[in-house]
Structure formats: C-alpha cells, structure tokens
mmCIF entry with sequence, helices, sheets and N, C-alpha, C, O atoms, coordinates in Angstrom:
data_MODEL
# 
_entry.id   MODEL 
# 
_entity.id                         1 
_entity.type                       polymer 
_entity.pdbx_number_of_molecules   1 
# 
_entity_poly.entity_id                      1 
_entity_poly.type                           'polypeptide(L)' 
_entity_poly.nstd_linkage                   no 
_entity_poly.nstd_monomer                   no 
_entity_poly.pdbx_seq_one_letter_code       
;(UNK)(UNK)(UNK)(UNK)(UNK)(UNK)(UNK)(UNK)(UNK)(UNK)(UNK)(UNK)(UNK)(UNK)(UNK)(UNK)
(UNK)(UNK)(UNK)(UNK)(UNK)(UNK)(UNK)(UNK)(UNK)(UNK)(UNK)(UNK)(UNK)(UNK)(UNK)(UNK)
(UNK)
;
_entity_poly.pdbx_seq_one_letter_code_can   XXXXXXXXXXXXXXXXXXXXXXXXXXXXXXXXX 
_entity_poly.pdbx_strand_id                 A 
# 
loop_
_entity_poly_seq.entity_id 
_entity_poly_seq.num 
_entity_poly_seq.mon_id 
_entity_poly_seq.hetero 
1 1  UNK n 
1 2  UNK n 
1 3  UNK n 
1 4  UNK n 
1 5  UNK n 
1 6  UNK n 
1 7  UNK n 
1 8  UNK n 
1 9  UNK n 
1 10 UNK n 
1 11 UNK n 
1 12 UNK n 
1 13 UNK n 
1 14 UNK n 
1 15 UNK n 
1 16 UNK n 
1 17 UNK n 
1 18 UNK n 
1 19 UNK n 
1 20 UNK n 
1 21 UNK n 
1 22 UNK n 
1 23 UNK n 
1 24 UNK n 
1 25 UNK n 
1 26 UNK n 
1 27 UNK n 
1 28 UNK n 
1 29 UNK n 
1 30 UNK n 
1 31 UNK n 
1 32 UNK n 
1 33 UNK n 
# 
_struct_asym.id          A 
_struct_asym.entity_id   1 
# 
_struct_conf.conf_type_id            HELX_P 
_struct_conf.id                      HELX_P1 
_struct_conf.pdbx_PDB_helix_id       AA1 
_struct_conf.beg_label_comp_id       UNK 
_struct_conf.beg_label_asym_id       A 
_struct_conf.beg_label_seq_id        2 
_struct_conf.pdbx_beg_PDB_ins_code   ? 
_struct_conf.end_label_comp_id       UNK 
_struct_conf.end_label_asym_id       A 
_struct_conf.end_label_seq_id        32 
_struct_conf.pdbx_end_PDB_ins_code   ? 
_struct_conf.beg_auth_comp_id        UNK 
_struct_conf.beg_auth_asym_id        A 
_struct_conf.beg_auth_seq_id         2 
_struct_conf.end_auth_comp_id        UNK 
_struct_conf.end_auth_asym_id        A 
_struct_conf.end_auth_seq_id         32 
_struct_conf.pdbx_PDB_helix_class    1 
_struct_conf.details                 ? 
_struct_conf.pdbx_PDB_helix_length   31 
# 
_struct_conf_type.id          HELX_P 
_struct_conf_type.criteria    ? 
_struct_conf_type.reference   ? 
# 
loop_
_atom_site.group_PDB 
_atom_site.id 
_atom_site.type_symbol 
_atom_site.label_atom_id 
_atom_site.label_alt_id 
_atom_site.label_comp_id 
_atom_site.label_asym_id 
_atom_site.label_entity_id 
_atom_site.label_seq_id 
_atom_site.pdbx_PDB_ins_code 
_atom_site.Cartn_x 
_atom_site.Cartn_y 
_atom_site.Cartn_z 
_atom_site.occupancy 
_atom_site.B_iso_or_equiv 
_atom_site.pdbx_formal_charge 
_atom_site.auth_seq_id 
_atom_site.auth_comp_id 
_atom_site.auth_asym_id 
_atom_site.auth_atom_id 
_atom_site.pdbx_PDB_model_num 
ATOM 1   N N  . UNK A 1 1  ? -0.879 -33.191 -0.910 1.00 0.00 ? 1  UNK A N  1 
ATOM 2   C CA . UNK A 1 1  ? 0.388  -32.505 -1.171 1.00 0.00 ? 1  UNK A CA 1 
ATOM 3   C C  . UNK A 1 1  ? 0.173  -30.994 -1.205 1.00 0.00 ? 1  UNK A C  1 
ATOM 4   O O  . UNK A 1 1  ? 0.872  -30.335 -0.436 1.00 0.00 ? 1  UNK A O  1 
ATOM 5   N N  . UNK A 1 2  ? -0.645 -30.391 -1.940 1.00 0.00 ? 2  UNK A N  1 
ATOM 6   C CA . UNK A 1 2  ? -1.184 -29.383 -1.961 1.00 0.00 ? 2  UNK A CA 1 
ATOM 7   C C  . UNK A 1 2  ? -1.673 -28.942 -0.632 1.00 0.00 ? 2  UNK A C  1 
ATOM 8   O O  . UNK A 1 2  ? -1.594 -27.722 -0.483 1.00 0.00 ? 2  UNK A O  1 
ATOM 9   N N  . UNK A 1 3  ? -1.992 -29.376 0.031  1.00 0.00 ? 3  UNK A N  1 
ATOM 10  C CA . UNK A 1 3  ? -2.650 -28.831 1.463  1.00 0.00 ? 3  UNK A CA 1 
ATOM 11  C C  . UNK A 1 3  ? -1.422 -28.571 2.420  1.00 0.00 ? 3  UNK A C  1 
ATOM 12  O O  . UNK A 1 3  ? -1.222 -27.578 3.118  1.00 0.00 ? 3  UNK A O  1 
ATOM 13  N N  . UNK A 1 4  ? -0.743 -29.566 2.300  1.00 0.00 ? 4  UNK A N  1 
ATOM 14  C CA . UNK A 1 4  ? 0.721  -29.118 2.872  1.00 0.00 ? 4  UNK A CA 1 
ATOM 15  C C  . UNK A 1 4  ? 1.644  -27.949 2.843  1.00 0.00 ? 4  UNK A C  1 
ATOM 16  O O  . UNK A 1 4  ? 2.268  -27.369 3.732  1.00 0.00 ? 4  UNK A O  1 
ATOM 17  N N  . UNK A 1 5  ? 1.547  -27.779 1.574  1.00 0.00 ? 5  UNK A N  1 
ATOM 18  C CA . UNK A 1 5  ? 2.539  -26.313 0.887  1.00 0.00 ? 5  UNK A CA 1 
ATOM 19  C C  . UNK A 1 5  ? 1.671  -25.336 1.260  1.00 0.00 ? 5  UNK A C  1 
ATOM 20  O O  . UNK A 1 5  ? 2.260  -24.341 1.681  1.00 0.00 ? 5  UNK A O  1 
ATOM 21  N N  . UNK A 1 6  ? 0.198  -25.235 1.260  1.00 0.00 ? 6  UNK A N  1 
ATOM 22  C CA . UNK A 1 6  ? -0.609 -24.193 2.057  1.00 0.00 ? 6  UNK A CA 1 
ATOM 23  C C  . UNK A 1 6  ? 0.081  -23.996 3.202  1.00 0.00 ? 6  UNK A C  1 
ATOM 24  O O  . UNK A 1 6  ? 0.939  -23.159 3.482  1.00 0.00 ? 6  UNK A O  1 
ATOM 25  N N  . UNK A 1 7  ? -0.439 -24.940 3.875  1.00 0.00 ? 7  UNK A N  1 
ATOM 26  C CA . UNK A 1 7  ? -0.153 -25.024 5.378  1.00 0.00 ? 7  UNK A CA 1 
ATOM 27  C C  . UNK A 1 7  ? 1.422  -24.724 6.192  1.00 0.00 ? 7  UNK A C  1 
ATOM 28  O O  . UNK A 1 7  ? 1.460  -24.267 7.334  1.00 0.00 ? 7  UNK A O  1 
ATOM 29  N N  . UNK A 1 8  ? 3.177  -25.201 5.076  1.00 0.00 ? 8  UNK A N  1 
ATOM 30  C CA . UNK A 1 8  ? 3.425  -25.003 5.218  1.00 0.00 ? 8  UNK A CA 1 
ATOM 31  C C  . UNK A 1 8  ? 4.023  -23.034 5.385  1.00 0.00 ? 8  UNK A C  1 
ATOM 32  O O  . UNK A 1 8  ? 4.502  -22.211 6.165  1.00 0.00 ? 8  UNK A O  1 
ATOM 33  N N  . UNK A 1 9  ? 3.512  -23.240 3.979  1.00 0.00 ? 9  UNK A N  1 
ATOM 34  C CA . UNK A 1 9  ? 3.491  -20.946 3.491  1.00 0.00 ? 9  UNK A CA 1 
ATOM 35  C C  . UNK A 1 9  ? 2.817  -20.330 4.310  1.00 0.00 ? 9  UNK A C  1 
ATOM 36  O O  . UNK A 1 9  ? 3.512  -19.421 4.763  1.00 0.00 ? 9  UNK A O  1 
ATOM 37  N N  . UNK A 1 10 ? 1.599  -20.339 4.849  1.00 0.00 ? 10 UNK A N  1 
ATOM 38  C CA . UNK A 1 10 ? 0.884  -20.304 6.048  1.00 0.00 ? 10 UNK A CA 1 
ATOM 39  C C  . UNK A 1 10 ? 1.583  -20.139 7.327  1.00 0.00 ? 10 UNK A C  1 
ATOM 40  O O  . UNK A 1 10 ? 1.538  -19.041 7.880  1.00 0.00 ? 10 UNK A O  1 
ATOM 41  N N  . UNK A 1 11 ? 2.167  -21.029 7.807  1.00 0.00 ? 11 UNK A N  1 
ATOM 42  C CA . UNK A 1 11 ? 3.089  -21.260 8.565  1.00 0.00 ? 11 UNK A CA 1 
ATOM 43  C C  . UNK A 1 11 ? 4.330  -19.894 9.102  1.00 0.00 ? 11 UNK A C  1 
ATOM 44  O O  . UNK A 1 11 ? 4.684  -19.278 10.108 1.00 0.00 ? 11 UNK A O  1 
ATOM 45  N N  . UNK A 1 12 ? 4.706  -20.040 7.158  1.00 0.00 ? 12 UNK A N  1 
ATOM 46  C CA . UNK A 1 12 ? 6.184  -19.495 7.161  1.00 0.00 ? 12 UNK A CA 1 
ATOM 47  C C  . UNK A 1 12 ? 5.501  -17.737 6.958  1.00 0.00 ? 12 UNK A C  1 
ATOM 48  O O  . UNK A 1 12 ? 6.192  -16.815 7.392  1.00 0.00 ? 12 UNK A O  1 
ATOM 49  N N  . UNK A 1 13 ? 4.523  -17.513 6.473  1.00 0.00 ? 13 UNK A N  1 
ATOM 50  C CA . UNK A 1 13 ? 3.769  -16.102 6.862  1.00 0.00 ? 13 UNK A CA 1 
ATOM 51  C C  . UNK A 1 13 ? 3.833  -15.646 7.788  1.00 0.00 ? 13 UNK A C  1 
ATOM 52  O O  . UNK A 1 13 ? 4.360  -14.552 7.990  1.00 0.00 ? 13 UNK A O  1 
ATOM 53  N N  . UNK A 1 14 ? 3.223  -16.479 8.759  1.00 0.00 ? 14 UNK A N  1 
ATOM 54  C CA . UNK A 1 14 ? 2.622  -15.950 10.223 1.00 0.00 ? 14 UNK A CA 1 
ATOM 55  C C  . UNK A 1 14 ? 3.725  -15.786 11.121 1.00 0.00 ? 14 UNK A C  1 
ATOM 56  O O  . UNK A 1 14 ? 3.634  -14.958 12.029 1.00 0.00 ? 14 UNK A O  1 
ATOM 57  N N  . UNK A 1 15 ? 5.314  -16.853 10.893 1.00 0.00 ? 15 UNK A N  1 
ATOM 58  C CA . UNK A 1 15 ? 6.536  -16.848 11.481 1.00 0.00 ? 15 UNK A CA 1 
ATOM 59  C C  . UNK A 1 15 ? 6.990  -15.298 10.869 1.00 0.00 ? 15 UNK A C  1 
ATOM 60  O O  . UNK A 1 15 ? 7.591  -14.473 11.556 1.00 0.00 ? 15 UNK A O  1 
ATOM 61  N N  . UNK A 1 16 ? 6.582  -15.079 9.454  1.00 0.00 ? 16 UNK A N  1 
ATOM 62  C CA . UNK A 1 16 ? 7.346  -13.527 9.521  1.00 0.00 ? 16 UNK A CA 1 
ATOM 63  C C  . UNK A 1 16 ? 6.581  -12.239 9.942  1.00 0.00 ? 16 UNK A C  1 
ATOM 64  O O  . UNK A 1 16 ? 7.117  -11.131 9.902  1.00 0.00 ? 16 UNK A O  1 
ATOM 65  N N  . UNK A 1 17 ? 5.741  -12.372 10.209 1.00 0.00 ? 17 UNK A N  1 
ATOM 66  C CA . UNK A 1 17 ? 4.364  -11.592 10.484 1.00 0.00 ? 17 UNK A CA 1 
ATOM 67  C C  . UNK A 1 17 ? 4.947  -11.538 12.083 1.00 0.00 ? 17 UNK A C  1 
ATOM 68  O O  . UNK A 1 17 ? 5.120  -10.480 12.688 1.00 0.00 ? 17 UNK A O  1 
ATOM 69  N N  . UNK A 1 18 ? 5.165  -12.641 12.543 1.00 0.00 ? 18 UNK A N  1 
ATOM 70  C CA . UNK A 1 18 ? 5.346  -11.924 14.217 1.00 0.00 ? 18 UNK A CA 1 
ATOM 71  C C  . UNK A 1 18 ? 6.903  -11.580 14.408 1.00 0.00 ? 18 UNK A C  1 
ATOM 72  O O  . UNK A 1 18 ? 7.347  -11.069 15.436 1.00 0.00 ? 18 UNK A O  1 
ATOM 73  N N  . UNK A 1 19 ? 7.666  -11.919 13.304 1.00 0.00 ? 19 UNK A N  1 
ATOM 74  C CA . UNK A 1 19 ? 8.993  -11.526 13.567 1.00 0.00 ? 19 UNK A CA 1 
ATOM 75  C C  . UNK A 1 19 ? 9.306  -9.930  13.293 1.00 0.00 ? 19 UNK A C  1 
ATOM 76  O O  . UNK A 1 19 ? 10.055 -9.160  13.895 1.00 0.00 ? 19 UNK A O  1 
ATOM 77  N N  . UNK A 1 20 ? 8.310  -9.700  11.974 1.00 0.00 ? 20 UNK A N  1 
ATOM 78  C CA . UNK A 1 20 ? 8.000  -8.208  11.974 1.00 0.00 ? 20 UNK A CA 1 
ATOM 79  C C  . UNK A 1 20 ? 7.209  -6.993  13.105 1.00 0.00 ? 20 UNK A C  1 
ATOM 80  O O  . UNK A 1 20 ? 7.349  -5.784  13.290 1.00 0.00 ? 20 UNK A O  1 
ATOM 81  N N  . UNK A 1 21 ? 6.163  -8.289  13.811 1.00 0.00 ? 21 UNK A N  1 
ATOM 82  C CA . UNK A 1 21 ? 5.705  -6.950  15.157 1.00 0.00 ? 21 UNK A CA 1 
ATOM 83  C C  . UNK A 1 21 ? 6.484  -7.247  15.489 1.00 0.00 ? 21 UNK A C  1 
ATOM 84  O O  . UNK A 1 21 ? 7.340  -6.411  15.198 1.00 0.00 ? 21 UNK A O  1 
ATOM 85  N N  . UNK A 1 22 ? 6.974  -8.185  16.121 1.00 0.00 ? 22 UNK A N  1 
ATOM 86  C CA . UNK A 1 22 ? 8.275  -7.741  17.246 1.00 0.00 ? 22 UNK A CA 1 
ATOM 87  C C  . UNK A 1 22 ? 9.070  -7.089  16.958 1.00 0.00 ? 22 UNK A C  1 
ATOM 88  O O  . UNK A 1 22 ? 9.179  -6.270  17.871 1.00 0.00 ? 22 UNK A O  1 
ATOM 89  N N  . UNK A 1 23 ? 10.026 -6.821  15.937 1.00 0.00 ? 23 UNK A N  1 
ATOM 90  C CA . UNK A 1 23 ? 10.817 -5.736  15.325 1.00 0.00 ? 23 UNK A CA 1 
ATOM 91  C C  . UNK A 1 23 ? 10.415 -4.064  15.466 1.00 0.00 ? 23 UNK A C  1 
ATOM 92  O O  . UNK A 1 23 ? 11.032 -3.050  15.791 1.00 0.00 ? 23 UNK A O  1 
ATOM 93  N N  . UNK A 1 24 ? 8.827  -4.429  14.967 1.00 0.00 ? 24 UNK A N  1 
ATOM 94  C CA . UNK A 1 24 ? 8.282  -3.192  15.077 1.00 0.00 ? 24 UNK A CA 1 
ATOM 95  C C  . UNK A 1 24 ? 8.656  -2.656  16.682 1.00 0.00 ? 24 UNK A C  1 
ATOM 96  O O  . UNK A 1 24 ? 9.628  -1.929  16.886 1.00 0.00 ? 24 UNK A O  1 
ATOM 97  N N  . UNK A 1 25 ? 7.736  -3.124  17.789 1.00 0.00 ? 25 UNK A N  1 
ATOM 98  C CA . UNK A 1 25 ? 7.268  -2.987  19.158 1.00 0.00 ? 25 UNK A CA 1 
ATOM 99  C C  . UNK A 1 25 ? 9.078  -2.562  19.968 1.00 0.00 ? 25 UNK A C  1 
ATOM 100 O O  . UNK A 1 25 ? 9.395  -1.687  20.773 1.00 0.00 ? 25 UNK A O  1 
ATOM 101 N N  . UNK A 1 26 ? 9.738  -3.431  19.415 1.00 0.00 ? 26 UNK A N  1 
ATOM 102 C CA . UNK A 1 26 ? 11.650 -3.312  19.518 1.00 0.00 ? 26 UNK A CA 1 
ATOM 103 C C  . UNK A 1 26 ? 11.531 -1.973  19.550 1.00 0.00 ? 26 UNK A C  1 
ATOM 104 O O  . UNK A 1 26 ? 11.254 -1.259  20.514 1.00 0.00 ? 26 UNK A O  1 
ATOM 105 N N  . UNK A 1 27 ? 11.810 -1.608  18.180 1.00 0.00 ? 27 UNK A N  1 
ATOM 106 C CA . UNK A 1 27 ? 11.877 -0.034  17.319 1.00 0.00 ? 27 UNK A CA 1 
ATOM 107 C C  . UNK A 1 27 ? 11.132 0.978   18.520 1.00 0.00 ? 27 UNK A C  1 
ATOM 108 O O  . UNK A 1 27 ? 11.536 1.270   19.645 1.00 0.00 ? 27 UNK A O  1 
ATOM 109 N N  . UNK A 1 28 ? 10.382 1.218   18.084 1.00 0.00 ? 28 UNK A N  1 
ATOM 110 C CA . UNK A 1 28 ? 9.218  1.692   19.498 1.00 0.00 ? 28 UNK A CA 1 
ATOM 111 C C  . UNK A 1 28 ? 9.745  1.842   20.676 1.00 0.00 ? 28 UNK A C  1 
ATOM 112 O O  . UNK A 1 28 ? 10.323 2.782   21.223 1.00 0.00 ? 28 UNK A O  1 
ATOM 113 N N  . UNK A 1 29 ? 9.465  0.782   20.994 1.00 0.00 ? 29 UNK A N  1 
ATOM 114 C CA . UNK A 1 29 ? 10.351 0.874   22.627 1.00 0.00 ? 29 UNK A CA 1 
ATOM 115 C C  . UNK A 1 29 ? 11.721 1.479   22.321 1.00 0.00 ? 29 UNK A C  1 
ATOM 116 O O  . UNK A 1 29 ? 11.672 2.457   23.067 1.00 0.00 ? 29 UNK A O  1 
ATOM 117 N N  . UNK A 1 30 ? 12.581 1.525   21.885 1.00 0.00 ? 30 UNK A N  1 
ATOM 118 C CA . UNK A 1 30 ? 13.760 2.230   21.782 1.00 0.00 ? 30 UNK A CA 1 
ATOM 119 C C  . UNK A 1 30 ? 14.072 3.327   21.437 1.00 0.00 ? 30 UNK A C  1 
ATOM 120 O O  . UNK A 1 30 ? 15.132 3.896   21.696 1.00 0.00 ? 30 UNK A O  1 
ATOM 121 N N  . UNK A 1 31 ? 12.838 3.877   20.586 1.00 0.00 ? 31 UNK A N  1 
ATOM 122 C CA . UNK A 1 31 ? 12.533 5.459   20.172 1.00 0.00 ? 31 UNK A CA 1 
ATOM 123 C C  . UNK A 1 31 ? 12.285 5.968   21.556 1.00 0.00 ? 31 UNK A C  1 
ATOM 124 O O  . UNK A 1 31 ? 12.978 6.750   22.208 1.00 0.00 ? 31 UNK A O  1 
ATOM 125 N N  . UNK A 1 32 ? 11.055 5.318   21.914 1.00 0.00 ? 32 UNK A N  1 
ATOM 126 C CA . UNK A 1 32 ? 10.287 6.086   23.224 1.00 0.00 ? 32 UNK A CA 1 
ATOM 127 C C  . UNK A 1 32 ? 11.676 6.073   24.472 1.00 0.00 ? 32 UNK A C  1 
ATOM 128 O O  . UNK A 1 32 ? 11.770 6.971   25.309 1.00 0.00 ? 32 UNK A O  1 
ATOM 129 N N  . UNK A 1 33 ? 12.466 5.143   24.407 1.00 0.00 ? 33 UNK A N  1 
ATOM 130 C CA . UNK A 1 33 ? 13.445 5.636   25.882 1.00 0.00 ? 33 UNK A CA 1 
ATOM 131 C C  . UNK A 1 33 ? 14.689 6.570   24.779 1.00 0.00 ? 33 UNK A C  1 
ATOM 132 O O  . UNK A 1 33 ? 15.649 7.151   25.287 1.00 0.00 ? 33 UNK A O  1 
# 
C-alpha cells in the first residue's frame, strides 16, 4: 500500500515537473519572438 502512494506522488511530481518546463520553454519562446 505504501509503495503505491510513493509511486503514485512520484508520478503526480514528475506530471507537474514537466507541466512546469513546458510552461517555462512556452514563456521563453514567446519573450524571444
């Protein structure tokens, strides 16, 4: 059970972790044009 809730938080980290570079790299690109 415990390995699960890791794995799921883990999960749900790394889903906001790339939702944030991409946001970032967005931003960026839209400064630079």
């Amino acid at each position: 059970m415990s390995m699960f809730t890791v794995i799921s938080y883990f999960s749900l980290l790394l889903v906001s972790f790339i939702f944030a570079l991409t946001l970032f790299i967005a931003l960026n690109k839209i400064e630079l044009i």
